[in-house]
C-alpha positions in Angstrom: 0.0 0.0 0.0 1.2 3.2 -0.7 2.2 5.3 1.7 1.7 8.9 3.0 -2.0 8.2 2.3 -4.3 8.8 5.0 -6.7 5.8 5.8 -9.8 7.3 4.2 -7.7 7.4 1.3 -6.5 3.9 2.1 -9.9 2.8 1.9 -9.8 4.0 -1.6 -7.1 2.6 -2.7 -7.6 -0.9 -1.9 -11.2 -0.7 -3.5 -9.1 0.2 -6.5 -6.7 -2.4 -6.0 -9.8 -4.8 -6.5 -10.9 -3.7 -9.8 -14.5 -4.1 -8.9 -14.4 -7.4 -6.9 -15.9 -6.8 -3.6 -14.0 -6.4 -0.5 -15.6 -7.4 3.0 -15.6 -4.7 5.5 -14.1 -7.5 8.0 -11.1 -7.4 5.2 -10.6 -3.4 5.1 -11.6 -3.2 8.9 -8.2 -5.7 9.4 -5.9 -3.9 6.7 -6.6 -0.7 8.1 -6.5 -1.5 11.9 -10.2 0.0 12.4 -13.3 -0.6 13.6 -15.9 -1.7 10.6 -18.2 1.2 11.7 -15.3 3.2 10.9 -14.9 1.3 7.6 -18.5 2.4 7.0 -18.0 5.8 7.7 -15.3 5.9 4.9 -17.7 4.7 2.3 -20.3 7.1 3.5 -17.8 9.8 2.9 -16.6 8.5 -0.7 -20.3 8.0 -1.8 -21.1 11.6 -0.8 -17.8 13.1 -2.8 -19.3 11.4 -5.8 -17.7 7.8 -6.0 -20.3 5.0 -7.1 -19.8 2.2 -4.4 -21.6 -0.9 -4.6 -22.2 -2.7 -1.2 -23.2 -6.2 0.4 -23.6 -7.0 3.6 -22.6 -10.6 3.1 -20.0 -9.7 0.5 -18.5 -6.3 1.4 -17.7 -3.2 -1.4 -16.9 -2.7 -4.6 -16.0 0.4 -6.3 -18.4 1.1 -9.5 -17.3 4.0 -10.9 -14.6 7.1 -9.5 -16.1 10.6 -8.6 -15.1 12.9 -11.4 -13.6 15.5 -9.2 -10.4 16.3 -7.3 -10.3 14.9 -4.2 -7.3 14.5 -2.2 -7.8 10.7 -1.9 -7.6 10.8 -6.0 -4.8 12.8 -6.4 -2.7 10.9 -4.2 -3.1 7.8 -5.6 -0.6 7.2 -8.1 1.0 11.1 -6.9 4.8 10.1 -7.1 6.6 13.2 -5.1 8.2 13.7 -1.9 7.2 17.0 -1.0 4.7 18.6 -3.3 0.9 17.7 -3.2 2.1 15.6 0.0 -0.7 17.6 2.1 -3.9 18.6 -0.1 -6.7 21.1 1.3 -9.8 20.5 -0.9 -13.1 22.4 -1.6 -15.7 22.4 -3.6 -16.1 26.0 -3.7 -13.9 28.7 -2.4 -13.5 32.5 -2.8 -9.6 32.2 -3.6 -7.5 29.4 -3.3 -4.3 31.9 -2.9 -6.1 33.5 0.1 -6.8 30.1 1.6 -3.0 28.9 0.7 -1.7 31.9 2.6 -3.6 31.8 5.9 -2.3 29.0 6.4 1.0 29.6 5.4 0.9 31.8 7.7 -0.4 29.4 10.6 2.5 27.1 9.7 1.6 24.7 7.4 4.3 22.8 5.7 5.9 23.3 2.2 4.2 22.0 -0.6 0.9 22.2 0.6 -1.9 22.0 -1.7 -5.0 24.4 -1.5 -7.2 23.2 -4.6 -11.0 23.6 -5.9 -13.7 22.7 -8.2 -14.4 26.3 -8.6 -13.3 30.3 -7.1 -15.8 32.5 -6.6 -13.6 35.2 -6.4 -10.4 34.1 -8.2 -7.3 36.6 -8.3 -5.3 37.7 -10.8 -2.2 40.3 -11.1 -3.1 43.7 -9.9 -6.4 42.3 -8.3 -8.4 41.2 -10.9 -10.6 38.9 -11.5 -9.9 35.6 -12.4 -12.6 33.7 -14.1 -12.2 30.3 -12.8 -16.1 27.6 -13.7 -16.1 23.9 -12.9 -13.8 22.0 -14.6 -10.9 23.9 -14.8 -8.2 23.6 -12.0 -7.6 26.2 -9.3 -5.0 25.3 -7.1 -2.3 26.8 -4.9 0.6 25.5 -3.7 3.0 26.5 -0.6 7.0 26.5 -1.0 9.2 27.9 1.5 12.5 28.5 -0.5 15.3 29.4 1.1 15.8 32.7 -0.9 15.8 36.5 -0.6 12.8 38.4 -1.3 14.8 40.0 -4.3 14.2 36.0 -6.0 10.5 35.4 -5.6 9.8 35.5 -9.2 11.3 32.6 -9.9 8.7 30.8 -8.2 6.9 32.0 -11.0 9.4 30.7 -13.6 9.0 27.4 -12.3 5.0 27.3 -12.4 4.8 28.7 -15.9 7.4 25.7 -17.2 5.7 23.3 -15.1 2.0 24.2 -16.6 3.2 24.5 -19.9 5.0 21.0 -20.0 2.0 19.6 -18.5 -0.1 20.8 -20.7 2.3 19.8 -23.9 2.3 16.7 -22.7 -0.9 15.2 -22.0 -2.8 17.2 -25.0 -2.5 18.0 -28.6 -1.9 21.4 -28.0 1.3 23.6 -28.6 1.7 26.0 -25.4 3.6 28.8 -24.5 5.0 31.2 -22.2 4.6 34.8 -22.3 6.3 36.6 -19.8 5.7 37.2 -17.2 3.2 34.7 -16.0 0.6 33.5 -18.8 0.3 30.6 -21.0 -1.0 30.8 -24.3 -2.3 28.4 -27.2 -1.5 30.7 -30.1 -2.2 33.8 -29.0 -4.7 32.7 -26.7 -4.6 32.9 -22.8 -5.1 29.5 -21.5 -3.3 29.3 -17.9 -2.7 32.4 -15.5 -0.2 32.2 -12.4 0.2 34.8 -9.0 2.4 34.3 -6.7 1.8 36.0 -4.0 5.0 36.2 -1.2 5.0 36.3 3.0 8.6 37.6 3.7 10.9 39.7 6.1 13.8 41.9 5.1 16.1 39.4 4.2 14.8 36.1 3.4 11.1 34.5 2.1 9.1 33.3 4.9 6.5 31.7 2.3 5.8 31.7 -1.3 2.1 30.8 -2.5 1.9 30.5 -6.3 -1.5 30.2 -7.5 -2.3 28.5 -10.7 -5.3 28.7 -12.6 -5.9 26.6 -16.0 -8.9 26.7 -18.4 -9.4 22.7 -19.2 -12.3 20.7 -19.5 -14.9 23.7 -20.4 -16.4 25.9 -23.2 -15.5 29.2 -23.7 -19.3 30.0 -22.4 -18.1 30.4 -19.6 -16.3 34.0 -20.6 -18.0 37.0 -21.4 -18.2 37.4 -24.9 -16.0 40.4 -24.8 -13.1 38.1 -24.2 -13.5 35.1 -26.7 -10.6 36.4 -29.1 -8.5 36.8 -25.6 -8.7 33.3 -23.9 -9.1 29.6 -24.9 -9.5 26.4 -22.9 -7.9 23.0 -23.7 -11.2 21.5 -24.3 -12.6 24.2 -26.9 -9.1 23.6 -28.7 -8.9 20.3 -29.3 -12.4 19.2 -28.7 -11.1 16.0 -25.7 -11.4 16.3 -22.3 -8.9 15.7 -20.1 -8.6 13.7 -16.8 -8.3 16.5 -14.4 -6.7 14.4 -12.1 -3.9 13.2 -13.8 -3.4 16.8 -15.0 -3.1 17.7 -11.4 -0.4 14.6 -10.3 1.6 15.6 -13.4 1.5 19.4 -13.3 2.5 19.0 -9.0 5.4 15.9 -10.6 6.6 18.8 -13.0 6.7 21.2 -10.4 8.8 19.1 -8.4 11.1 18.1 -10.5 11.7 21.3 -11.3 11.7 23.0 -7.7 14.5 20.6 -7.3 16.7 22.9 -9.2 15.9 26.5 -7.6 19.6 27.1 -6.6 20.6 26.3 -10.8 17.7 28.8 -12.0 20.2 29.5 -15.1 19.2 25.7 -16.0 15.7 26.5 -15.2 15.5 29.5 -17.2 17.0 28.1 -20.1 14.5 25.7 -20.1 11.5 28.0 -19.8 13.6 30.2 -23.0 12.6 27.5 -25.2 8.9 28.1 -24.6 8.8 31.5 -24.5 6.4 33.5 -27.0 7.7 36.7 -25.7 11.3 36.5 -27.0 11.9 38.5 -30.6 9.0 40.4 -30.6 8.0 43.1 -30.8 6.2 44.5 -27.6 5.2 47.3 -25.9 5.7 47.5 -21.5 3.2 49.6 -20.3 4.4 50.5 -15.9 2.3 53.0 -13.9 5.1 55.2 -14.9 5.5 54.5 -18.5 5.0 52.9 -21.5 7.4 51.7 -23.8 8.0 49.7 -27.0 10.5 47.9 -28.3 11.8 44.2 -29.0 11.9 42.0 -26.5 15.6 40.3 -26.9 16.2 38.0 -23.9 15.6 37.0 -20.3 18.1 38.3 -18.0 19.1 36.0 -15.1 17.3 37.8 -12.5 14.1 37.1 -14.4 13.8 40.4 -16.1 12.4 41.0 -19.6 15.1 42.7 -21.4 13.7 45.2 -24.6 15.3 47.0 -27.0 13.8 50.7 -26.9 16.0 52.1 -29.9 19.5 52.1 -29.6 19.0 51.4 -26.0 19.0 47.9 -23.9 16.1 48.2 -21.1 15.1 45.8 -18.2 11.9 45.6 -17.0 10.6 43.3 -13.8 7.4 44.1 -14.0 4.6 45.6 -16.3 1.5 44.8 -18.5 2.9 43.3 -22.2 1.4 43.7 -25.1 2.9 42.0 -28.1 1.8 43.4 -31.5 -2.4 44.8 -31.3 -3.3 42.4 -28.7 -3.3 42.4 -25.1 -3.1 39.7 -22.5 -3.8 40.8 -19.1 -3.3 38.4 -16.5 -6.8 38.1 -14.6 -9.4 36.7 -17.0 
């Protein structure tokens, strides 16, 4: 049995294990060191989060069909990490996962914690907009305390971008990209928005929460009109759905893997070059001071976007893009 997994989500996974043959509550009740009342309990549980259990009470339980949602017991199943995902807050509705993920940063709660659900009511983006974010996308924040000043927080963003877009590459027919600072796009589409939102003290990061938000398994109905040339969704490009589980166990496996590699973010970064749509275009940087345009040239290692304005080289760490007509801001 695998472990880290609580024994609700123990429960689960032996049903699994069966591939619908029954299993006697006297047989979970002995695997799991509990009472069969307690056993029952469980499958009272799983049947109200959505799972079709079949039950006996001369033969036991047998799982039917899974609940299509993203409960912690699903996501840990076959969830191969040592840290991230290793503690998963669920809901079915929330205001903002990011506001849930930092109170209880703040209370403590270890890194790579998992705030994630079925929809936001009030979903954040950059400069506190709105972030549309309907049933059958995924909304989900996740804790890191890296060991980094303040002045390095971005790359936390860095590292969620590459890991959504590789996820999403990977298990769909789509061809994402990055544009920077913190979008991912299918064409010139927004189809995945990231904040990171910090908890720190003058010299080093107390806590990092990076929300991610990613437009999956729905129609673009769920937009106002307005924004249909804006933002896409995985399902209205290619037409499949995707199992929203498995897009959450590899995007927190990607994550991971590349969190791994925070103190070599010249590696990361070269990486997340490769999928940028930003680089060699032409954009225009728009601060509440200024606004600029140029060619955007490069990345520099401190995660700034580097622009040619003229004859001169600019940086810039922060700032609404707009590349050619359109613009992408970063709340839908």
């Amino acid at each position: 049995m695998r472990k880290n997994l609580g024994r609700r989500e123990k429960v689960l996974d032996l049903l699994y294990q069966a591939e619908g043959n029954y299993l006697s509550g006297e047989e979970l009740s002995n695997k799991l060191g509990v009472s069969r009342t307690t056993i029952w309990k469980y499958i009272k549980y799983l049947r109200e989060a959505g799972y079709h259990i079949d039950s006996s009470s001369k033969i036991g339980y047998r799982l039917i069909t899974p609940a299509d949602n993203l409960l912690p017991e699903e996501i840990k199943r076959n969830l191969n990490t040592d840290v991230i995902g290793q503690k998963i807050i669920y809901y079915k509705e929330i205001e903002s996962t990011n506001d849930a993920a930092k109170k209880l940063a703040q209370s403590g709660l270890k890194e790579g914690t998992i705030v994630v659900s079925e929809e936001q009511k009030k979903g954040k983006g950059r400069l506190g907009r709105e972030f549309c974010s309907p049933l059958g996308g995924i909304w989900i924040s996740c804790i890191l305390r890296p060991d980094i000043k303040p002045t390095l927080a971005t790359r936390a963003t860095y590292i969620a971008s590459l890991a959504i877009v590789k996820t999403i590459n990977k298990l769909s027919d789509v061809d994402a990209n990055i544009k920077w600072p913190n979008d991912i796009l299918v064409g010139d589409k927004k189809v995945s928005g990231i904040l990171t939102e910090m908890g720190a003290e003058l010299d080093r990061v107390d806590y990092l929460v990076v929300g991610m938000g990613i437009n999956l398994n729905f129609t673009l109905d769920s937009f106002d009109k307005s924004l249909h040339n804006k933002v896409t969704t995985i399902y209205h490009e290619t037409g499949k759905k995707i199992s929203r589980v498995k897009f959450v166990q590899v995007l927190l496996e990607e994550i991971e893997a590349i969190y791994q590699k925070l103190n070599d973010f010249e590696d990361i970064l070269e990486e997340w070059k490769e999928y940028s749509y930003t680089i060699g275009k032409k954009v225009q940087v728009e601060s509440s001071k200024e606004k600029v345009s140029g060619t955007a040239i490069d990345i520099a290692s401190d995660g700034a976007l580097i622009v040619k304005v003229g004859n001169e080289i600019r940086k810039f760490y922060s700032g609404e893009v707009s590349l050619g007509h359109s613009n992408f801001s970063s709340g839908n």
